[in-house]
Backbone as CSV, one residue per row, in Angstrom:
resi,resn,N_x,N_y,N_z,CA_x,CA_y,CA_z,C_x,C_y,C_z
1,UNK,-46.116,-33.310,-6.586,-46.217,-31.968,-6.004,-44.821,-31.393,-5.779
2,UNK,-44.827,-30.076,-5.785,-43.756,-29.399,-5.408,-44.153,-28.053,-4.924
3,UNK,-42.656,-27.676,-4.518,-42.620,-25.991,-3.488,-41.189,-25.852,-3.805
4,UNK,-41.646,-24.208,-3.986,-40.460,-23.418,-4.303,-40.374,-22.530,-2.320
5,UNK,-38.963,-22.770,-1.714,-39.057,-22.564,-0.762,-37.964,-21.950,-0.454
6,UNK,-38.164,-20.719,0.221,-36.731,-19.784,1.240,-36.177,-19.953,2.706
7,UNK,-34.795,-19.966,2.562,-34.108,-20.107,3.507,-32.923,-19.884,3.421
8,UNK,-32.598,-18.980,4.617,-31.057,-18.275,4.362,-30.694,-17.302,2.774
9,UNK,-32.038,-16.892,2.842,-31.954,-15.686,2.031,-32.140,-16.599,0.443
10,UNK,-32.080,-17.623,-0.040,-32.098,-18.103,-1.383,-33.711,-19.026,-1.537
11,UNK,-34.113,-19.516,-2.556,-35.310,-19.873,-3.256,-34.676,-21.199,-3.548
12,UNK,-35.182,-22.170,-2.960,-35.366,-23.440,-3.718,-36.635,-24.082,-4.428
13,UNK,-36.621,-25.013,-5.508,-38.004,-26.049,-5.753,-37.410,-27.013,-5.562
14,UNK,-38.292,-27.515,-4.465,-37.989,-29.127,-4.057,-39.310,-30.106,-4.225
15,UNK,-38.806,-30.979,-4.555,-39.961,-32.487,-4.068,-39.665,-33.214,-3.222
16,UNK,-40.270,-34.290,-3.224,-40.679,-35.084,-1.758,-39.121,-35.844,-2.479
17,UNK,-38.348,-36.490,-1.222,-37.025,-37.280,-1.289,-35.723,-36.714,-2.009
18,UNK,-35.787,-35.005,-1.928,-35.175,-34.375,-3.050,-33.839,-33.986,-1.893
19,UNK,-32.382,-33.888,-2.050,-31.445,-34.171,-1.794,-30.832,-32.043,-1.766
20,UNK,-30.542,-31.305,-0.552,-30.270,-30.419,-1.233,-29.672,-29.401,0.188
21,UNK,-28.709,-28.653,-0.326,-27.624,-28.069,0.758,-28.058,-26.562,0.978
22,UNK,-28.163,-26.318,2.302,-28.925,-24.973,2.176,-27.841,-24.489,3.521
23,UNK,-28.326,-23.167,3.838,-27.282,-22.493,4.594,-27.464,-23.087,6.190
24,UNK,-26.651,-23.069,6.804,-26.561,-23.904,8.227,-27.984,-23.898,8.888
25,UNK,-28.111,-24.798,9.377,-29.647,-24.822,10.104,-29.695,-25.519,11.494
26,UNK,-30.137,-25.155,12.568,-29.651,-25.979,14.127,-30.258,-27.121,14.168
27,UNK,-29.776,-27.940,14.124,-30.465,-29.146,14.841,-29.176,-30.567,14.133
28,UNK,-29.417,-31.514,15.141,-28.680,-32.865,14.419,-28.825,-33.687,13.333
29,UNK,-27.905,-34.342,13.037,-28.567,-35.294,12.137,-29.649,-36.509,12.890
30,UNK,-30.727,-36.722,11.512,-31.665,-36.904,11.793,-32.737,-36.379,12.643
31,UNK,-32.767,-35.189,13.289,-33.786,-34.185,13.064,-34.537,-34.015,12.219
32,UNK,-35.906,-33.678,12.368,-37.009,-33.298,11.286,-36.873,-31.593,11.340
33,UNK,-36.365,-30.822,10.507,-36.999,-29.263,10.700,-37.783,-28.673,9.595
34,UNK,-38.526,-27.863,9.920,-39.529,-27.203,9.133,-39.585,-26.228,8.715
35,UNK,-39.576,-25.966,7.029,-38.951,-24.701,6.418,-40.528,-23.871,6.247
36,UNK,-40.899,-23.017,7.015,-42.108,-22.517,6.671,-42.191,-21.430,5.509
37,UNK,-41.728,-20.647,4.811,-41.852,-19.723,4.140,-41.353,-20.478,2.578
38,UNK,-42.687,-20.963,2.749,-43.251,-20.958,1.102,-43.587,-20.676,0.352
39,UNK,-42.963,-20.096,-0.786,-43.495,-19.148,-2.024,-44.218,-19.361,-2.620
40,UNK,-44.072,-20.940,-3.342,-45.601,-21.175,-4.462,-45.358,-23.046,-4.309
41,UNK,-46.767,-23.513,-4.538,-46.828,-24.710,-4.265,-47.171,-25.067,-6.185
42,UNK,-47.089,-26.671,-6.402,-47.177,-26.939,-7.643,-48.095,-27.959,-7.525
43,UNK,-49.003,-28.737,-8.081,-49.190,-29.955,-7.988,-50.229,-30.027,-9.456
44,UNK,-49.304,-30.802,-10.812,-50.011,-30.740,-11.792,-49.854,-29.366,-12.163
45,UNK,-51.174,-29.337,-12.969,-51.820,-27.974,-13.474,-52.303,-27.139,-12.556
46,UNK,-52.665,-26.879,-11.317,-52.686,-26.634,-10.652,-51.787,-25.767,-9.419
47,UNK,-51.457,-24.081,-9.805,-50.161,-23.535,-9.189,-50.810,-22.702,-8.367
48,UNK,-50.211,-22.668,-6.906,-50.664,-21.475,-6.047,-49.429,-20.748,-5.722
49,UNK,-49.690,-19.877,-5.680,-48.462,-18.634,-5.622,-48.766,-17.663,-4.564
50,UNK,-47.789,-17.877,-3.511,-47.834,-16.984,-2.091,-47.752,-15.162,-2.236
51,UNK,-48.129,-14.577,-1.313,-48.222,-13.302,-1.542,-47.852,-12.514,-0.039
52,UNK,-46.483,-13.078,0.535,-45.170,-13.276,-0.372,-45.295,-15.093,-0.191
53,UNK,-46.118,-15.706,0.749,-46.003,-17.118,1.344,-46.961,-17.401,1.212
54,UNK,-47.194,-18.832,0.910,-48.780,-19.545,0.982,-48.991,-19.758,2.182
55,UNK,-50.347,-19.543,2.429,-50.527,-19.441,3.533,-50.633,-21.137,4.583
56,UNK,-50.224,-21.521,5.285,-50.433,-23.004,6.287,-49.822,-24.244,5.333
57,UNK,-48.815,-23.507,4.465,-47.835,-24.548,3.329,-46.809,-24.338,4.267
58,UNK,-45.520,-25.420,4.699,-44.382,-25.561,4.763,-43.662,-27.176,4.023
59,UNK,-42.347,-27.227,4.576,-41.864,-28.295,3.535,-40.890,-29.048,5.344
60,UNK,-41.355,-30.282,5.394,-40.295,-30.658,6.249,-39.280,-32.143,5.493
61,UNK,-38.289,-31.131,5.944,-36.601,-32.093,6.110,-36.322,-32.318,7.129
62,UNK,-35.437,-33.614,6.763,-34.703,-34.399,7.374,-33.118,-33.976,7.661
63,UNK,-32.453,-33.902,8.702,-31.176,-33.224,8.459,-30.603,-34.169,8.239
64,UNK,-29.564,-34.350,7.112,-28.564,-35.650,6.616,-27.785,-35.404,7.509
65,UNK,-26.936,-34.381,7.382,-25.236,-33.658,7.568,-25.283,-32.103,7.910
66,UNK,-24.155,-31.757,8.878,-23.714,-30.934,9.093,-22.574,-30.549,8.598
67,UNK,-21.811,-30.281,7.476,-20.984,-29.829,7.037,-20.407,-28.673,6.872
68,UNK,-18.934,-28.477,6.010,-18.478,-27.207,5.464,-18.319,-27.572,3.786
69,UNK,-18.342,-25.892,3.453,-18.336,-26.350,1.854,-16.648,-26.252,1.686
70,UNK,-16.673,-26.328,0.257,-15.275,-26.385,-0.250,-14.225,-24.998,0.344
71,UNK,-13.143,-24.809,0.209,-13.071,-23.672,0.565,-12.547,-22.411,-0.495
72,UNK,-12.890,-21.467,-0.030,-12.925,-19.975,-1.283,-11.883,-19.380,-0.598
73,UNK,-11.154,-18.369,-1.756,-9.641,-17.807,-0.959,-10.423,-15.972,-1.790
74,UNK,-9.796,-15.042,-0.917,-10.272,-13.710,-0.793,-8.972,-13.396,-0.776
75,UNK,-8.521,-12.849,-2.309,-7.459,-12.438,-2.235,-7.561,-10.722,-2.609
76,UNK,-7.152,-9.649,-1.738,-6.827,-8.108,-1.985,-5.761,-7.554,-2.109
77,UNK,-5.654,-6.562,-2.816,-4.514,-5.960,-3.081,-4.396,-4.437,-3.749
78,UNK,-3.810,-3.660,-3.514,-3.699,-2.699,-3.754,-2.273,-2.311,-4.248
79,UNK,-2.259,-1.308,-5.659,-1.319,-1.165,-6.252,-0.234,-0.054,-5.976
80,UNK,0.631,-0.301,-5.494,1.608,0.548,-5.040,1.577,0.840,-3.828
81,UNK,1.256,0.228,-3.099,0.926,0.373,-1.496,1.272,-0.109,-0.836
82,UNK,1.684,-1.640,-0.946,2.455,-3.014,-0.495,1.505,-3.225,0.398
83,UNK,0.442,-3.448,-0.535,-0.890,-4.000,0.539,-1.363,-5.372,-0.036
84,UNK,-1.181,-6.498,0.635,-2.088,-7.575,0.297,-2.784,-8.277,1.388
85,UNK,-3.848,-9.201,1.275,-4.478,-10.136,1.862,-5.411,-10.884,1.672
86,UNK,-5.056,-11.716,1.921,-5.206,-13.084,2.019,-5.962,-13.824,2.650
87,UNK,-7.348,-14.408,2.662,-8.288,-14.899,3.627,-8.753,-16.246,2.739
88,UNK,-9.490,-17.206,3.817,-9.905,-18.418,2.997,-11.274,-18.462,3.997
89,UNK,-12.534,-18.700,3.551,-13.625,-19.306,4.102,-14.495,-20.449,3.482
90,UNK,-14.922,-21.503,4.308,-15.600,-22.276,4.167,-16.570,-22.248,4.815
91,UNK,-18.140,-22.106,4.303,-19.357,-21.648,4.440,-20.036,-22.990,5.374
92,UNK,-20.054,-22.930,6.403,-21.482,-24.105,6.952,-22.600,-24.131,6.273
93,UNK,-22.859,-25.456,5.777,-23.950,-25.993,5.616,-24.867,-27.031,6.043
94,UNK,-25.800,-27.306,6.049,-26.768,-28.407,5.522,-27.358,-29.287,5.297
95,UNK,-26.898,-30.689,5.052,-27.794,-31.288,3.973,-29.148,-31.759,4.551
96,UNK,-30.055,-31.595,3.737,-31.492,-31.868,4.194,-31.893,-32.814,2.862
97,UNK,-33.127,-33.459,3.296,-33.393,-34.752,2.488,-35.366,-33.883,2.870
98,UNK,-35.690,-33.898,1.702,-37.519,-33.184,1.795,-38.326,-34.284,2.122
99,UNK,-39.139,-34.150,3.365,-39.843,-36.204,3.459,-41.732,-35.778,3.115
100,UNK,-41.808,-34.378,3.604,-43.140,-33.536,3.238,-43.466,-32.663,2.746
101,UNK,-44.316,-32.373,2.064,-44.752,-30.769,1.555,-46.100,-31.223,1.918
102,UNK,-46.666,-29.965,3.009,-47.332,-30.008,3.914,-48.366,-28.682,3.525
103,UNK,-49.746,-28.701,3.482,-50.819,-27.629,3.311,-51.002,-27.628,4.575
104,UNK,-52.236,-26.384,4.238,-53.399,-26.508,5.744,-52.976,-26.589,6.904
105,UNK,-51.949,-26.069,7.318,-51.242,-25.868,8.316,-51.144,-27.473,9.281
106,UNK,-51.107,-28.401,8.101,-50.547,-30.011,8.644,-49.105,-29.807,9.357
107,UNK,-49.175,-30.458,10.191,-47.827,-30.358,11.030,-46.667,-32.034,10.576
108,UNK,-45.609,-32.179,10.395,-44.723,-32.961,9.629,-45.138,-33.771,10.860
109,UNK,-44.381,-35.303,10.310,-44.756,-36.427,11.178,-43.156,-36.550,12.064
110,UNK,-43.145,-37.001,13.219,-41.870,-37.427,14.314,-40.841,-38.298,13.276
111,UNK,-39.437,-37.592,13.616,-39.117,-38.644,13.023,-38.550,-39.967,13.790
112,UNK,-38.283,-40.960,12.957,-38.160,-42.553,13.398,-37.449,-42.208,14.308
113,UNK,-38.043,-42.828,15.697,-36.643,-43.031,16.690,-35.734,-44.600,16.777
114,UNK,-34.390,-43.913,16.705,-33.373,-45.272,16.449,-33.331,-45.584,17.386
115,UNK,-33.187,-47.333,17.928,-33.312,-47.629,18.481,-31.807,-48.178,19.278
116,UNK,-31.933,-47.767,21.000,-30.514,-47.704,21.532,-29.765,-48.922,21.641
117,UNK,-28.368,-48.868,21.102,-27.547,-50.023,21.313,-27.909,-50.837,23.038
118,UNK,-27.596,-51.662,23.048,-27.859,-52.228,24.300,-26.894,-52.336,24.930
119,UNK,-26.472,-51.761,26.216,-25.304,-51.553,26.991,-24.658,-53.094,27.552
120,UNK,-23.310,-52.848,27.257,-22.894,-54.057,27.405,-22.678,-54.648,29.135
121,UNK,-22.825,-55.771,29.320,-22.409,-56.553,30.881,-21.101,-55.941,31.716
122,UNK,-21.333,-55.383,32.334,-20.385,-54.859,33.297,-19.813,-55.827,34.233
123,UNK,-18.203,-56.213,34.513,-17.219,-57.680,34.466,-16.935,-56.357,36.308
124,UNK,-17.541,-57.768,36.836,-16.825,-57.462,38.412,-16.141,-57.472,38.979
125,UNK,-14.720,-58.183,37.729,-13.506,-58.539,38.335,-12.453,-57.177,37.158
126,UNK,-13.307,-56.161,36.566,-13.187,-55.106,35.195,-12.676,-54.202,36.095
127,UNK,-11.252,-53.472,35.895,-11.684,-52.187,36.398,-11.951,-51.201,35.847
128,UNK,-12.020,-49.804,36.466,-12.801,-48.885,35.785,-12.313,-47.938,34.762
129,UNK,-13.268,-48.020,33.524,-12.011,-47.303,32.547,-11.859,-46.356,32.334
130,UNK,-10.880,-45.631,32.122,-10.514,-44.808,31.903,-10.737,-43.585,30.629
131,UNK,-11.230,-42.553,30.929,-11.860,-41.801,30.102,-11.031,-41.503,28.577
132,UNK,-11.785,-41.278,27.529,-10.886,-40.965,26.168,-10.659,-39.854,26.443
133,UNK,-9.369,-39.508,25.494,-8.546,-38.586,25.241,-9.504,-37.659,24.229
134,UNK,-9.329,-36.295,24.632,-9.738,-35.305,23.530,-9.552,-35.631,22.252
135,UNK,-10.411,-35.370,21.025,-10.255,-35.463,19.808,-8.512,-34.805,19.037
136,UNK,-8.707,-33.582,19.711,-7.395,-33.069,18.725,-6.471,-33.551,19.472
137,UNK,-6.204,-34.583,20.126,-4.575,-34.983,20.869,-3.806,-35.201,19.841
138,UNK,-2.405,-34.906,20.082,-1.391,-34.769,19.456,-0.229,-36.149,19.134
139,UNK,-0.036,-36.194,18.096,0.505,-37.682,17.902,1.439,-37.564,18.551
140,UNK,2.484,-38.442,18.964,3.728,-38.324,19.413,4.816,-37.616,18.631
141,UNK,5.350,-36.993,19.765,6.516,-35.984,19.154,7.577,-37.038,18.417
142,UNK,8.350,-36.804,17.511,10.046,-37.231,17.237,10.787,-37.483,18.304
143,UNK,11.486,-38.829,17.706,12.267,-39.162,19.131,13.310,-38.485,19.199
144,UNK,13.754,-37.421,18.190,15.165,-36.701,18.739,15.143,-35.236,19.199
145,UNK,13.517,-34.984,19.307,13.255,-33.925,20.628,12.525,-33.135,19.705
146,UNK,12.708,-31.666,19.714,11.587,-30.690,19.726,12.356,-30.194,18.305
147,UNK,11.895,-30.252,17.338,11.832,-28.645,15.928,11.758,-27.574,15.964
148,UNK,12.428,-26.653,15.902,12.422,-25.206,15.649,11.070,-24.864,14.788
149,UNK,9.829,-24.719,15.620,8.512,-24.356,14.738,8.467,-23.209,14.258
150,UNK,9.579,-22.403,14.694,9.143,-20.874,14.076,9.787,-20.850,12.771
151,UNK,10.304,-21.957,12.324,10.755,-22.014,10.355,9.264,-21.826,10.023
152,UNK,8.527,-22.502,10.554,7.179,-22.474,9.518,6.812,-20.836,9.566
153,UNK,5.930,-20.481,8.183,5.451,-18.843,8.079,4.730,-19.123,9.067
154,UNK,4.725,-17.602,10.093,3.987,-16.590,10.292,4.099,-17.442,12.259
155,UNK,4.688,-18.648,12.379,4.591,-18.852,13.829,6.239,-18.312,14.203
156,UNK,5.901,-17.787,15.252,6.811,-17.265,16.035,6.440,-17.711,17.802
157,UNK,7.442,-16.929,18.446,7.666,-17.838,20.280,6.238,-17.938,20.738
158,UNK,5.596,-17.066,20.327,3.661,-17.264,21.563,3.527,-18.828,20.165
159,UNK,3.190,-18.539,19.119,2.249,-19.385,18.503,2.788,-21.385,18.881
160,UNK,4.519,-20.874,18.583,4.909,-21.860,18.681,4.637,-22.576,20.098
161,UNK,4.636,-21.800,21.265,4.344,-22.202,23.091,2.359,-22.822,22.712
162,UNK,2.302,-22.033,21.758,0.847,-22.786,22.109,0.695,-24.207,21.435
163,UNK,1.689,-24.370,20.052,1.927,-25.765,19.248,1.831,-26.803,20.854
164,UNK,3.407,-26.405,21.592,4.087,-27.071,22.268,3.172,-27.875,23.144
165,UNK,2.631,-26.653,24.114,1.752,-27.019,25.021,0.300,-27.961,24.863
166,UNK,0.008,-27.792,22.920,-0.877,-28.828,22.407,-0.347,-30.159,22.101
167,UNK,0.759,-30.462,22.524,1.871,-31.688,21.955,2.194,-31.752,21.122
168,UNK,2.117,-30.825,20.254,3.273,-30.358,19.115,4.584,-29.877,18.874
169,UNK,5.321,-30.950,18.838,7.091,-30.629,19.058,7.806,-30.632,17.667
170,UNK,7.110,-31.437,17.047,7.988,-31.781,15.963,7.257,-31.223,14.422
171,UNK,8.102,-31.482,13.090,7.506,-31.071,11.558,6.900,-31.907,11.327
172,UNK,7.169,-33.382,11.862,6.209,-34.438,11.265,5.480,-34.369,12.012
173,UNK,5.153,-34.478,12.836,3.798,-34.076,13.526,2.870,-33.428,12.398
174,UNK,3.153,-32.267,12.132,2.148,-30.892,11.762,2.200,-31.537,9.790
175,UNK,3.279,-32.353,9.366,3.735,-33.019,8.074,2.523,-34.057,7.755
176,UNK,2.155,-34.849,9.126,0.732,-35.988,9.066,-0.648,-35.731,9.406
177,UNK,-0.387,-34.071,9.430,-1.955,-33.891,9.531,-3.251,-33.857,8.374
178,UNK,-3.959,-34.637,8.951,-5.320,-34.185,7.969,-6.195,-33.288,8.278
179,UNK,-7.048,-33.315,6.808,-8.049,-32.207,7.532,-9.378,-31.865,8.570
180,UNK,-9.062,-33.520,9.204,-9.821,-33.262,10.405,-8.875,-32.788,11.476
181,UNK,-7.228,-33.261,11.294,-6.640,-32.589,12.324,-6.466,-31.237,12.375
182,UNK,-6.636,-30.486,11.156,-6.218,-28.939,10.976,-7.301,-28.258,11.601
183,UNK,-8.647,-28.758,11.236,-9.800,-28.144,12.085,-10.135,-28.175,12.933
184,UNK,-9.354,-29.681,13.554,-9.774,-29.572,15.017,-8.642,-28.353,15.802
185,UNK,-6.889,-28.202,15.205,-6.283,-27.726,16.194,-6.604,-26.256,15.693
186,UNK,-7.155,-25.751,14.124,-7.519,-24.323,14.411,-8.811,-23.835,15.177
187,UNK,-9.594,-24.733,15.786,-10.447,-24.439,16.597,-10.292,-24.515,17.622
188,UNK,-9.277,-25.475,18.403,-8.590,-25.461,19.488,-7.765,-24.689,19.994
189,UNK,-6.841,-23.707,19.045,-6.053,-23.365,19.427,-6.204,-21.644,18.969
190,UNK,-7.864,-21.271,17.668,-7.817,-20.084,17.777,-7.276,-19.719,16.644
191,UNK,-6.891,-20.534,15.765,-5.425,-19.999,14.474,-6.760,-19.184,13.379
192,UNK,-7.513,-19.343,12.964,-8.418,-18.816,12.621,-7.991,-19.065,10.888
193,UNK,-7.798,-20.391,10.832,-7.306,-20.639,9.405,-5.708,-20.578,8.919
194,UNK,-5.130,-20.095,9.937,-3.662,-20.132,9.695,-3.114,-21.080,9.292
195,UNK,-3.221,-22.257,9.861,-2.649,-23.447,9.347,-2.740,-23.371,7.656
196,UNK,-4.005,-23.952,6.970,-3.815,-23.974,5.877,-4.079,-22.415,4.787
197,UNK,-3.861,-21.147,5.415,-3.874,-20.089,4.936,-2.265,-20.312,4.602
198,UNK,-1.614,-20.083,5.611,0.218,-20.485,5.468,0.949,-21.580,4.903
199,UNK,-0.432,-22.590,4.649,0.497,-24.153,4.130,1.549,-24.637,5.326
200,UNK,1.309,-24.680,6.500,2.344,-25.159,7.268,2.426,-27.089,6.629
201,UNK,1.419,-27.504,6.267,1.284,-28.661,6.248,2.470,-29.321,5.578
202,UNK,2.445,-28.685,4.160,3.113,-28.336,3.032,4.580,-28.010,3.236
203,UNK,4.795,-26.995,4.127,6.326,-26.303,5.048,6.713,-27.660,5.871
204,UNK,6.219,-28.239,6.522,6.665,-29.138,7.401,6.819,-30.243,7.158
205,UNK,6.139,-30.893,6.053,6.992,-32.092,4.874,7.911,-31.836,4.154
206,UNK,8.642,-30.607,3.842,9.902,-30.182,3.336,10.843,-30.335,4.725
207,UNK,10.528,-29.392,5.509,11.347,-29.463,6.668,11.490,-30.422,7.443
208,UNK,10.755,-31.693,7.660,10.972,-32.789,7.870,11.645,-33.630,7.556
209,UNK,11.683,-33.153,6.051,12.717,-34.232,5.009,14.153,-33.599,5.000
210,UNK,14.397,-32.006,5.329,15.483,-31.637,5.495,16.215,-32.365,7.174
211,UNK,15.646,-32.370,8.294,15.799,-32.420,9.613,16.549,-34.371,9.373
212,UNK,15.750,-34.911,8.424,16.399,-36.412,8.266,17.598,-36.599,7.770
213,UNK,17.943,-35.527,6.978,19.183,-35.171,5.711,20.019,-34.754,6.757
């Protein structure tokens, strides 16, 4: 059996265990959610075709992942104007895994509940620990003090006070980031893609290697 099914404005055909990225949808991984607006169901020779939806057909998934897609650059420009710009977006998605295609207004089954680690023995002579550090904390600065951050494009004295105040002093710092660190500090800090719109990453492994020279 199959269903051709909408969501977030596009048409899929899926089957049962079928693997497939659709536009952001709320819930966690491993959530069951339920795509109700079904266009046409298949099974065999046998095709029903909604008018616009079959009626008490939906399709339930499994949420794999919450992701972003690759990223797309929006480049404008205008001729003789000294107009350009420059934007990059990466689209939220998805991934869903199909476990039902459901008639007759059948409702999808619960999904498996995992079962909880078992909390470990609490030591009476232990003391009490101490909470983790935020995700985007900042590696340690250079031991020969603070970098002039405003070499990198487009930061100047506010952007750079906000580097600082995130524990960002130095090029190698901003030189060893990955791209979980870039997303965490442009969401932290608001840059709205600046980091890798500007290539600081890129700027600050040159300038790092100059600051050693």
């Amino acid at each position: 059996m199959y269903a051709v099914v909408k969501t977030g404005g596009k048409q899929y055909r899926v089957s049962k265990d079928d693997i497939l990225k659709v536009e952001r949808l709320p819930g966690e991984a491993g959530e069951i959610v339920t795509l109700g607006e079904v266009m046409m169901l298949g099974d065999g020779g046998d095709v029903t075709v909604g008018a616009p939806v079959v009626d008490g057909a939906s399709v339930a998934a499994e949420i794999l992942e919450q992701k972003r897609d690759k990223k797309i650059i929006i480049f404008k420009k205008r001729r003789r104007q000294n107009y350009r710009r420059k934007k990059g977006h990466r689209q939220h998605l998805t991934v869903l895994k199909v476990t039902e295609i459901l008639t007759d207004g059948a409702k999808p089954k619960p999904a498996a509940k995992k079962k909880a680690a078992p909390k470990p023995e609490k030591a009476a002579d232990k003391p009490a620990e101490k909470k983790s550090a935020p995700k985007a904390e900042a590696k340690p600065a250079a031991a020969g003090g603070k970098d002039d951050l405003k070499k990198l494009s487009g930061v100047g004295p506010v952007l750079e006070e906000k580097l600082n105040d995130a524990g960002v002093t130095s090029f190698a710092q901003i030189a060893a980031w990955g791209p979980k660190d870039i997303e965490e500090f442009d969401e932290k800090l608001s840059f709205k893609g600046r980091i890798e719109r500007e290539g600081w990453v890129e700027q600050a492994k040159e300038l790092a290697k100059g600051e050693k020279e």
